[in-house]
PABA-582913 format. One record per atom (N, C-alpha, C): x, y, z; atom name; residue number from 1. Coordinates in Angstrom, 3 decimals. Layout:
// PABA-582913
[[X,Y,Z],'CA',NUM]
...
// end
This chain:
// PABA-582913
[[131.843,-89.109,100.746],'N',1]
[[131.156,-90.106,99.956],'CA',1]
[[132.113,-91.240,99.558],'C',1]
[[133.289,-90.730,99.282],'N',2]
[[134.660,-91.991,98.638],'CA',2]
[[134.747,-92.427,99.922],'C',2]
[[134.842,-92.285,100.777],'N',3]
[[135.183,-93.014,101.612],'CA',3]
[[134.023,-93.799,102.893],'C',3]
[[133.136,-93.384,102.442],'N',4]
[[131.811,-94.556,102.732],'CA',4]
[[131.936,-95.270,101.620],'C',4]
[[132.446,-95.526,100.906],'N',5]
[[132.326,-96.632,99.644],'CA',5]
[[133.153,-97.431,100.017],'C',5]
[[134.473,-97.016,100.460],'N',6]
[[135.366,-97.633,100.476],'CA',6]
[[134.802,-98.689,102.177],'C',6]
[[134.542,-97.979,103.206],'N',7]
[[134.261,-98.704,104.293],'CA',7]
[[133.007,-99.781,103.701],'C',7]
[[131.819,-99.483,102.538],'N',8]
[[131.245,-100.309,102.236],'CA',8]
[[132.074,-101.423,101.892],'C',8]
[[132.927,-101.248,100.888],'N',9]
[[133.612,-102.520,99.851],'CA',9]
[[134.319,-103.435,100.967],'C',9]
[[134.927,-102.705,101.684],'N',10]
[[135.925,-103.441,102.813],'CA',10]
[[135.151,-104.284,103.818],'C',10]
[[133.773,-103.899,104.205],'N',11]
[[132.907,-104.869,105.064],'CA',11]
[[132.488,-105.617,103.922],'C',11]
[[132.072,-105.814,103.125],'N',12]
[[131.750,-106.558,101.864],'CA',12]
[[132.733,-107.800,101.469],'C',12]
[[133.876,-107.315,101.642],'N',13]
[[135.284,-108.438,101.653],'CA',13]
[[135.283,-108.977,102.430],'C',13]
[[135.056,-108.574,104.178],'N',14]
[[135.465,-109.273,104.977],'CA',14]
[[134.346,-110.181,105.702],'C',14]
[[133.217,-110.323,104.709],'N',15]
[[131.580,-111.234,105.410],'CA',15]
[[132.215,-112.474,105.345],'C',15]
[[131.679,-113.433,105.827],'N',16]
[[132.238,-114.793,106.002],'CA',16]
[[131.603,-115.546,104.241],'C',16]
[[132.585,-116.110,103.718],'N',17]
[[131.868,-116.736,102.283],'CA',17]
[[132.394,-116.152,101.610],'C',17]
[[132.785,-114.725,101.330],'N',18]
[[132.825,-114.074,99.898],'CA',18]
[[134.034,-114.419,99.338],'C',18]
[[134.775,-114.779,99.715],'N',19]
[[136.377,-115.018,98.994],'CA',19]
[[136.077,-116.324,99.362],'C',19]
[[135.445,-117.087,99.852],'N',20]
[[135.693,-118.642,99.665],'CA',20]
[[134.787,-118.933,98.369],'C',20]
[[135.788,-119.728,97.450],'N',21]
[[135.327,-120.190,96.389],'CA',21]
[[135.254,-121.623,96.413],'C',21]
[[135.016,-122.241,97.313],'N',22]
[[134.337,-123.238,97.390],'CA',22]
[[133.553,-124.065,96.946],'C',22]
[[132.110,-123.218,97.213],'N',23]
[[130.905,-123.169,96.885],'CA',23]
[[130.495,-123.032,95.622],'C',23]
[[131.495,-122.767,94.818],'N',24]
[[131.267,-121.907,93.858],'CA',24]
[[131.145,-122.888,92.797],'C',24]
[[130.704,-122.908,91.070],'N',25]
[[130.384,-124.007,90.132],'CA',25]
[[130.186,-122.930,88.679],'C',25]
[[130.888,-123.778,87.941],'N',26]
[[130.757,-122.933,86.719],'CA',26]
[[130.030,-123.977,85.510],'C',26]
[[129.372,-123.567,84.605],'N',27]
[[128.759,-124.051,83.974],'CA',27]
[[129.328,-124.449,82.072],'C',27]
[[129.339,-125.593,81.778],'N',28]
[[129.911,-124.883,80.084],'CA',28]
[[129.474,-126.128,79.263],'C',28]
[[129.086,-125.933,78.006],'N',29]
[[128.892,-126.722,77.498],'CA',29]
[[129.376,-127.315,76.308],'C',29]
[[129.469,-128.604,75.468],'N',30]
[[130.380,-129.021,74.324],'CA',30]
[[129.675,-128.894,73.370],'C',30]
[[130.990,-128.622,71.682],'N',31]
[[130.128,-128.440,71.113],'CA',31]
[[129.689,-129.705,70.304],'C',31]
[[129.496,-130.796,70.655],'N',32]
[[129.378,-132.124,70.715],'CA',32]
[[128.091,-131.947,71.297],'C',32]
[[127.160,-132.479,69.736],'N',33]
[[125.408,-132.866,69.913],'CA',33]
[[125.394,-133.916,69.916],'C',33]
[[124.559,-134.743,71.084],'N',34]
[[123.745,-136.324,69.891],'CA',34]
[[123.106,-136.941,71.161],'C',34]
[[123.244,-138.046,70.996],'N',35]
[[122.443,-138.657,72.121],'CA',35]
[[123.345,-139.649,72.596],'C',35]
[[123.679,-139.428,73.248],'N',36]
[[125.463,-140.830,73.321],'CA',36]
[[124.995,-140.510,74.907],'C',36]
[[124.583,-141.159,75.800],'N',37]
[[124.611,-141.341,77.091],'CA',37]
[[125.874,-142.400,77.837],'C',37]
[[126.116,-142.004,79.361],'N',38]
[[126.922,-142.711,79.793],'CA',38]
[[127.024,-143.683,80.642],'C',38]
[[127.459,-145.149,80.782],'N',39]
[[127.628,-145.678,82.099],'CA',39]
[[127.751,-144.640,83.175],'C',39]
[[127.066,-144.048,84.666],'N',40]
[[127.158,-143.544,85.437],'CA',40]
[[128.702,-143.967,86.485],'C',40]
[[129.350,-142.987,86.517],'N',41]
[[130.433,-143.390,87.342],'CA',41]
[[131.560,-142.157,88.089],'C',41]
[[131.619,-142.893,89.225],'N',42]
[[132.827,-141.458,89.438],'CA',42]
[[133.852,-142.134,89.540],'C',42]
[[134.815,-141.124,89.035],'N',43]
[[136.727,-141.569,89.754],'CA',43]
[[137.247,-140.380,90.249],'C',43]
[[137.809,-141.343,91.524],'N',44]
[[138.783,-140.399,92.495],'CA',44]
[[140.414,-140.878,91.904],'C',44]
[[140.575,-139.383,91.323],'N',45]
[[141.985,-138.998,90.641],'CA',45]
[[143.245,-138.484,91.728],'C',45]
[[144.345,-138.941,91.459],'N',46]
[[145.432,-138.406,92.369],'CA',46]
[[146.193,-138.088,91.197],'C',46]
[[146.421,-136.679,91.259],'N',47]
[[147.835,-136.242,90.318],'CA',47]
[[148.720,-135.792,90.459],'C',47]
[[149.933,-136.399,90.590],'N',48]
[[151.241,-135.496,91.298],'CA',48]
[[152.428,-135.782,89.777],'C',48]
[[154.064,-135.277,90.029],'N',49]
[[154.203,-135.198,89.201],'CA',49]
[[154.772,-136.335,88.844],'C',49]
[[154.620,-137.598,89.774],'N',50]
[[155.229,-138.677,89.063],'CA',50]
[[154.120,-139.199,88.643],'C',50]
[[152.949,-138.844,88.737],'N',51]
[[151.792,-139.801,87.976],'CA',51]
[[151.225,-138.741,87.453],'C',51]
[[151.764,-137.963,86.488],'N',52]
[[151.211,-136.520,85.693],'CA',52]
[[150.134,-136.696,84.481],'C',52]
[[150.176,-137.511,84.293],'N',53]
[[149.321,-138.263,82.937],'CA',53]
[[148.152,-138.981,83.336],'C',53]
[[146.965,-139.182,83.676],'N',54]
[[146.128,-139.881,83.614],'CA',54]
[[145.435,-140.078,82.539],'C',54]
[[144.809,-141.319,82.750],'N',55]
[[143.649,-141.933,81.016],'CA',55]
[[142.915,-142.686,81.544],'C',55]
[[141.859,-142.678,81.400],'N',56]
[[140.475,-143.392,82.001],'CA',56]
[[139.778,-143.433,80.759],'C',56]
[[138.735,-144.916,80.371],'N',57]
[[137.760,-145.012,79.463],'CA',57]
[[136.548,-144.706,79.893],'C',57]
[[135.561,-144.200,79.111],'N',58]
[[134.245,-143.713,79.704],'CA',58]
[[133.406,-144.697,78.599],'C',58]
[[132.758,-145.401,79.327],'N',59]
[[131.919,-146.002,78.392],'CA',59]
[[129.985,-145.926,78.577],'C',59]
[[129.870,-145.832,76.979],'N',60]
[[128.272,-145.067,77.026],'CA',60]
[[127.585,-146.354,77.846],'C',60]
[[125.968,-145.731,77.482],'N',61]
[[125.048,-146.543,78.362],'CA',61]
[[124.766,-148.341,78.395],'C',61]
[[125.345,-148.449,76.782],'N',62]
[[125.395,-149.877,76.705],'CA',62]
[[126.772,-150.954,76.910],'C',62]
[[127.753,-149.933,77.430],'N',63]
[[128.928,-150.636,78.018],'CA',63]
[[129.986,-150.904,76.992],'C',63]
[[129.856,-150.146,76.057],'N',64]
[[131.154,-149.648,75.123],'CA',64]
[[131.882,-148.605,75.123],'C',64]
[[133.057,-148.914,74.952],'N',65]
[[134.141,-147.808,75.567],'CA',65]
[[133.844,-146.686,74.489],'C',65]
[[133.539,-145.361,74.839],'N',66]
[[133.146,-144.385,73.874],'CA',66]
[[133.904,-143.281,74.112],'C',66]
[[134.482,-142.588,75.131],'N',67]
[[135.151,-141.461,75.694],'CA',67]
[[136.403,-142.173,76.403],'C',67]
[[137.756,-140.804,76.127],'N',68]
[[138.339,-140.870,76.915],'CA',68]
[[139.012,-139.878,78.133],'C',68]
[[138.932,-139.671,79.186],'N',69]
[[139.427,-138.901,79.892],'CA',69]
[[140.865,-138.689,80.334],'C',69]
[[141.368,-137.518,80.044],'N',70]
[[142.577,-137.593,80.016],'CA',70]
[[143.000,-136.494,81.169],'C',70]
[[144.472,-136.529,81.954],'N',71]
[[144.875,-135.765,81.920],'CA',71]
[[145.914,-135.281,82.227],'C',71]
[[146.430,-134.084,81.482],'N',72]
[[147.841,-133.866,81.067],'CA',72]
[[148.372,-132.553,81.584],'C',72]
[[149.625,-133.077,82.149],'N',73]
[[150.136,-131.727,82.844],'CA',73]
[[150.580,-130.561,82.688],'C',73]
[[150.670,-129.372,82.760],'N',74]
[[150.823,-127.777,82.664],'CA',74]
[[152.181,-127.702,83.317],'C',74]
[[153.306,-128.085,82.150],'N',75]
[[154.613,-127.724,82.653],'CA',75]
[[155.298,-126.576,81.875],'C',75]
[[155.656,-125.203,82.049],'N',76]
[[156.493,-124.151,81.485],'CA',76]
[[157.386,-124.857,80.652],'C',76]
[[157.504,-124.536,79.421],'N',77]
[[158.937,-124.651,78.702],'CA',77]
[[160.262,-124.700,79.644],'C',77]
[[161.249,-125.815,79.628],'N',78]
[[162.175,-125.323,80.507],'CA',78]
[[161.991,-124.869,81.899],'C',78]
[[161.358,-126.115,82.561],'N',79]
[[160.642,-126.567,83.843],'CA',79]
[[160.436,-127.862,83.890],'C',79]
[[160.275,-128.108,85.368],'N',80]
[[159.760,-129.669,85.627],'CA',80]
[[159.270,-129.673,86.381],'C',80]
[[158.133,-128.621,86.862],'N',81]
[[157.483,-128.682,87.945],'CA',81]
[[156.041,-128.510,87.342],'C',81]
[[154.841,-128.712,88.109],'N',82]
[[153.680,-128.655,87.079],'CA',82]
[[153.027,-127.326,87.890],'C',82]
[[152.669,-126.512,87.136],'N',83]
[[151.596,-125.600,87.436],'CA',83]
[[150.006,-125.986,87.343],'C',83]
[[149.731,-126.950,86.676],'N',84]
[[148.272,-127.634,86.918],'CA',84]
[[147.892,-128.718,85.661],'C',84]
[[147.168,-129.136,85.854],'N',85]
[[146.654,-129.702,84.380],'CA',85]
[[145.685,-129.733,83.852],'C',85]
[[145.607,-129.968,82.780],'N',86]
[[144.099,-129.747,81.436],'CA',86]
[[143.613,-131.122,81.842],'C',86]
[[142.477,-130.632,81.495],'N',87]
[[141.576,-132.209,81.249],'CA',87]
[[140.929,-132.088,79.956],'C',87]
[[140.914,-133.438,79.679],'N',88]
[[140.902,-133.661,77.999],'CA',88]
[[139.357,-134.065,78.187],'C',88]
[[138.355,-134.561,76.995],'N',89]
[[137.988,-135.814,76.928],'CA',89]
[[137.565,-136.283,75.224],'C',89]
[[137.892,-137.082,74.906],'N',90]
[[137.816,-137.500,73.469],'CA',90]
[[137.222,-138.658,73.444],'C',90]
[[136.740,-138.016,72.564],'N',91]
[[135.637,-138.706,71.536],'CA',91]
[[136.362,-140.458,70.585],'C',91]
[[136.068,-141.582,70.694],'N',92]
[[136.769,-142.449,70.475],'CA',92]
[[136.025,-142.830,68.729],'C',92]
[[134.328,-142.458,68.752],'N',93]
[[134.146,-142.346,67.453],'CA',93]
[[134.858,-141.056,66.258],'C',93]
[[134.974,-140.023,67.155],'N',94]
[[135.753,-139.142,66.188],'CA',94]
[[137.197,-138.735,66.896],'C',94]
[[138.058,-139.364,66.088],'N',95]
[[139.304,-138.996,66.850],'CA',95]
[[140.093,-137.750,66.147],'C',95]
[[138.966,-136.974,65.370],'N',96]
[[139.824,-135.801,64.753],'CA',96]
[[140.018,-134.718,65.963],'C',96]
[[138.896,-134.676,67.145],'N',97]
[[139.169,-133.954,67.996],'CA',97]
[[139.778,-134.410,69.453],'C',97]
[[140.594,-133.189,70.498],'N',98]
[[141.599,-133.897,71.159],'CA',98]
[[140.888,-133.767,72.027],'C',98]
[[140.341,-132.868,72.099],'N',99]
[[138.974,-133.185,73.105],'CA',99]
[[137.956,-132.111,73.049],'C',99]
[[136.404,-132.994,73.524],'N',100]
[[135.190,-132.648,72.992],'CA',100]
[[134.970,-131.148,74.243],'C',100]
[[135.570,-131.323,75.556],'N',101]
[[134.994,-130.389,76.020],'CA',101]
[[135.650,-128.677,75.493],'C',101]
[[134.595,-127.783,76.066],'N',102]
[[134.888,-126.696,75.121],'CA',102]
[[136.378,-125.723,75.673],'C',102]
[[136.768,-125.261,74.304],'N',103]
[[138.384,-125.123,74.688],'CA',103]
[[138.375,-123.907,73.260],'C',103]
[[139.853,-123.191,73.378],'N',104]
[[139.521,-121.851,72.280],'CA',104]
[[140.929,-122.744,71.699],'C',104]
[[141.750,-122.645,71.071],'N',105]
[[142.494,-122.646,70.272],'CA',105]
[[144.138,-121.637,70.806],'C',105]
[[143.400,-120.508,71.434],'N',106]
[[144.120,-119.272,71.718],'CA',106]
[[143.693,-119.331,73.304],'C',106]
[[144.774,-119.737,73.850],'N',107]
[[144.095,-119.990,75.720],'CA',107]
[[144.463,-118.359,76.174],'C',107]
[[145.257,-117.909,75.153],'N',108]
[[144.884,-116.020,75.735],'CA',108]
[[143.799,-115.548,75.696],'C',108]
[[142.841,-115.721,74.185],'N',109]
[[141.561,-115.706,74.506],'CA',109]
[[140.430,-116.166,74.670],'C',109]
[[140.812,-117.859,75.027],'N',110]
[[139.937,-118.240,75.836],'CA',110]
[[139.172,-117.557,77.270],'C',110]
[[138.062,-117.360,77.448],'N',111]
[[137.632,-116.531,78.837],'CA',111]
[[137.590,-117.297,79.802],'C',111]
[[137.058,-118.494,79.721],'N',112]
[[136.702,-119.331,80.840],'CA',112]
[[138.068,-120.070,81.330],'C',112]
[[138.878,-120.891,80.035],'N',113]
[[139.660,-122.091,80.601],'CA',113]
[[138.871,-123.019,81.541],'C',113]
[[137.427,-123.462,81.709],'N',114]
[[137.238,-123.684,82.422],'CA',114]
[[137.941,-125.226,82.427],'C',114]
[[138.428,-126.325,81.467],'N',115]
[[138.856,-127.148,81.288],'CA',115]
[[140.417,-127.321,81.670],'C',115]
[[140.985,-126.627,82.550],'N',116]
[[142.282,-126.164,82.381],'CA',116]
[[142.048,-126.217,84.621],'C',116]
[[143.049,-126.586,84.975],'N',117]
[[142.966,-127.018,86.744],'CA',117]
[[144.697,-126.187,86.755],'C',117]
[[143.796,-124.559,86.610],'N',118]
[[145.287,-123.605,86.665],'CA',118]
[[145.493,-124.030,88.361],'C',118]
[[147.038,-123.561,88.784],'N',119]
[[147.030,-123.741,90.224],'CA',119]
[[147.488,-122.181,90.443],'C',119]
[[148.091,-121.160,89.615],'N',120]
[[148.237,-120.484,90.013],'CA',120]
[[147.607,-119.462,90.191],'C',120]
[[148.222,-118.508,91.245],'N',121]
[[147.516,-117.470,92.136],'CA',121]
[[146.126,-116.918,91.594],'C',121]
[[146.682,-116.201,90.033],'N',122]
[[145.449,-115.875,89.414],'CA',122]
[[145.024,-116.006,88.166],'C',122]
[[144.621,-117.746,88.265],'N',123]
[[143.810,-118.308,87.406],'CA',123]
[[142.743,-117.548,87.216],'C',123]
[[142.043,-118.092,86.143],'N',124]
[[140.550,-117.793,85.501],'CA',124]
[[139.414,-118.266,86.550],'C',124]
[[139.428,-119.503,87.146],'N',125]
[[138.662,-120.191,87.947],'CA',125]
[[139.669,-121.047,88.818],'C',125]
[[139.484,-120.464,90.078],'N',126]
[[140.142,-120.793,90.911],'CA',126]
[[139.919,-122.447,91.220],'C',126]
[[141.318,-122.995,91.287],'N',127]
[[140.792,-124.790,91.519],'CA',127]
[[139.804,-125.347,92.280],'C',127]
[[139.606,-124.575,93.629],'N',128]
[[138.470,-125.298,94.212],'CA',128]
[[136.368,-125.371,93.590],'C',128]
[[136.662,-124.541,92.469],'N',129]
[[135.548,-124.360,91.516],'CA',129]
[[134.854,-125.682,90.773],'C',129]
[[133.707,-126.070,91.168],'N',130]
[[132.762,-127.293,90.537],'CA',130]
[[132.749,-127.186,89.231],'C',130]
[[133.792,-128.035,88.344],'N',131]
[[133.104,-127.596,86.676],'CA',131]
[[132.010,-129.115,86.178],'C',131]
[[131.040,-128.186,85.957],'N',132]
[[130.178,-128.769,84.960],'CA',132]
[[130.355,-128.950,83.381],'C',132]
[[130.321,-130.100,82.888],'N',133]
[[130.421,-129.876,81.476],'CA',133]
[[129.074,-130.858,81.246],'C',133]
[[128.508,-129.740,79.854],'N',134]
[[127.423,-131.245,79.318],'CA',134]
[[128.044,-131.330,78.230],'C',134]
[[127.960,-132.525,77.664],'N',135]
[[128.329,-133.472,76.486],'CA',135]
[[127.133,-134.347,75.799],'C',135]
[[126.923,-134.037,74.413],'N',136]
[[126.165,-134.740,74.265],'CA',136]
[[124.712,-134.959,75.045],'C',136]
[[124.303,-136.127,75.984],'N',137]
[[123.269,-136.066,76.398],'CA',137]
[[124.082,-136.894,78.009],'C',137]
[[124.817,-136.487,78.555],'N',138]
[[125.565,-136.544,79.652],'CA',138]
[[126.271,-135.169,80.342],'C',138]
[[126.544,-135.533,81.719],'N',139]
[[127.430,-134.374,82.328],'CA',139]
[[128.525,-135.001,82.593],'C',139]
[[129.642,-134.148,82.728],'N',140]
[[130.761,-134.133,83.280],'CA',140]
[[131.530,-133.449,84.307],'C',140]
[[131.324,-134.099,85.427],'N',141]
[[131.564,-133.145,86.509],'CA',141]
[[133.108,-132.948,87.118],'C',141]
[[133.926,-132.103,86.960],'N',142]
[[135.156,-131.833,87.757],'CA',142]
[[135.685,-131.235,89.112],'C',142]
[[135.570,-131.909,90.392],'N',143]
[[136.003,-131.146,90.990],'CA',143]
[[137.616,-131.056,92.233],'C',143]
[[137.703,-130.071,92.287],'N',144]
[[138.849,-130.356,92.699],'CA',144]
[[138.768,-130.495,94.164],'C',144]
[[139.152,-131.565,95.178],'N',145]
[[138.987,-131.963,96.613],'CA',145]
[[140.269,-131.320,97.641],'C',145]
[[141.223,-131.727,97.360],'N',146]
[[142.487,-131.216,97.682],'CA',146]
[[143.667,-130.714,97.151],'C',146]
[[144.137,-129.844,97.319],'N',147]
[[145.602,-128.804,96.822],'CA',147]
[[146.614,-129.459,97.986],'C',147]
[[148.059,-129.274,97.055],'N',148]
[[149.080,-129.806,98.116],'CA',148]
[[150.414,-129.007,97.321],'C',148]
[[150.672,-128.210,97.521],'N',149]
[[151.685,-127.711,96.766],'CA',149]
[[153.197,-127.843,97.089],'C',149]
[[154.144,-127.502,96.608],'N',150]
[[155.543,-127.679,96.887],'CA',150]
[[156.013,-127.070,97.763],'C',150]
[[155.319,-125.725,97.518],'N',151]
[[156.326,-124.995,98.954],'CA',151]
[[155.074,-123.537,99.387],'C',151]
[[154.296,-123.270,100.633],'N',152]
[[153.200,-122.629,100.807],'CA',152]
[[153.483,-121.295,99.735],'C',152]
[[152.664,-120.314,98.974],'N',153]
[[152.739,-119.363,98.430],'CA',153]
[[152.966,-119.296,96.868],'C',153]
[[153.716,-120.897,96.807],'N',154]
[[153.953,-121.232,95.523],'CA',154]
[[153.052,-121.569,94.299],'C',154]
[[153.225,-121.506,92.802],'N',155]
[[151.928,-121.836,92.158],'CA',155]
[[152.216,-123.393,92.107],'C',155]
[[153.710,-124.034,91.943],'N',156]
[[153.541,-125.170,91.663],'CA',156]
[[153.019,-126.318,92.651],'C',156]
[[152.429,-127.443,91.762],'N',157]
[[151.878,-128.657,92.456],'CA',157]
[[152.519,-129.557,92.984],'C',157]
[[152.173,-130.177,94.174],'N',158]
[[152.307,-131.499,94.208],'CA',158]
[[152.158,-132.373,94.356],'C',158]
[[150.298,-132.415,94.438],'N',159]
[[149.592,-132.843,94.458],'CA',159]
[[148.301,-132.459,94.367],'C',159]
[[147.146,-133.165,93.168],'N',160]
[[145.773,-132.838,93.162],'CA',160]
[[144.878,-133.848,93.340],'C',160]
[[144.245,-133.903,93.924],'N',161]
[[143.277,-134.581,94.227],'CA',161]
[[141.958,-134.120,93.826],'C',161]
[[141.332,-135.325,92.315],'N',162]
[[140.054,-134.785,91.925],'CA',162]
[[138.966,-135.687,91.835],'C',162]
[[137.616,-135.145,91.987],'N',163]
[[136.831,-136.395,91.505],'CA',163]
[[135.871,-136.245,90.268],'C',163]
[[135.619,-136.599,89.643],'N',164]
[[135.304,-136.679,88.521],'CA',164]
[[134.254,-137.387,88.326],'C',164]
[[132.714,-137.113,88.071],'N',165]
[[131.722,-137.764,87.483],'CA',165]
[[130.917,-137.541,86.499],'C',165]
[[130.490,-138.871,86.344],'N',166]
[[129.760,-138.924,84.615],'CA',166]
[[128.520,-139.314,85.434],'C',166]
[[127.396,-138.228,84.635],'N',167]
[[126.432,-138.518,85.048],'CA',167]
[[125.416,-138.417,84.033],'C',167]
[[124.294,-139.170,83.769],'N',168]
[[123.073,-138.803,82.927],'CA',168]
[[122.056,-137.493,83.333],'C',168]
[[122.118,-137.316,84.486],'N',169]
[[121.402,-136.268,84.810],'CA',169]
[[121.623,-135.087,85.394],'C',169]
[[120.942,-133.803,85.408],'N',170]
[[121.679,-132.705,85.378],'CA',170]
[[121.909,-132.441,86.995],'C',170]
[[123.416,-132.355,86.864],'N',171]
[[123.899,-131.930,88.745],'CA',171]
[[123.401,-130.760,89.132],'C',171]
// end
């Protein structure tokens, strides 16, 4: 019997699709209510570690800068290489928070990280994963297009390539 399970699990691994996470899309939402809609727009992001910082304005439906998108790199204490980066996005009417999408305080027990573009081996959500965020009465879509790392096997980056859209309606 253990070992018809085991020949089950092992054809189960090896179907075409199941380890590609590709396809795959996670869902999460902010805890940011209201009705603040957005200019519709995408940006194609390049992040390596000499351009580790990005900042983009997001502006709502009537063409005022209202959000900002940020994002900031995942370097070890006593390192200079990046293991991945967070994406921010803040709120420009309330700047008490660093950013609106949802995030724990304690990234040990955070479950998802879904806001977080880990690169290594075994992240929470593997980078090639679609994140959805809703905000308010908008989405925020993250995804990651291309990986380029430093050296094959390695977690660190050296390049990400993402695109990023704001959309009014649900993806």
């Amino acid at each position: 019997m253990i070992r018809w399970m085991v020949v089950v699990l092992l054809a189960s691994l090896a179907l075409p699709g199941v380890a590609d996470d590709s396809g795959k899309r996670t869902y999460s939402e902010s805890f940011k209510k209201g009705a603040t809609r957005v200019t519709e727009q995408t940006l194609d992001v390049t992040l390596t570690p000499e351009h580790a910082k990005q900042d983009f304005k997001i502006l709502d439906s009537s063409g005022k800068p209202r959000y900002r998108l940020r994002f900031l790199p995942d370097v070890p204490p006593g390192d200079t290489k990046v293991l991945g980066w967070f994406v921010r996005l803040a709120d420009a009417h309330h700047r008490i928070y660093d950013s609106v999408l949802p995030t724990s305080p304690d990234l040990a027990r955070d479950t998802t990280q879904v806001w977080w573009l880990d690169g290594r081996q075994f992240s929470k959500i593997p980078l090639p994963t679609r994140r959805v965020f809703k905000v308010e009465q908008f989405y925020c879509v993250v995804q990651v297009k291309e990986v380029k790392r430093l050296a094959p096997g390695q977690p660190y980056l050296n390049q990400l390539d993402v695109i990023v859209q704001f959309t009014n309606t649900k993806p």
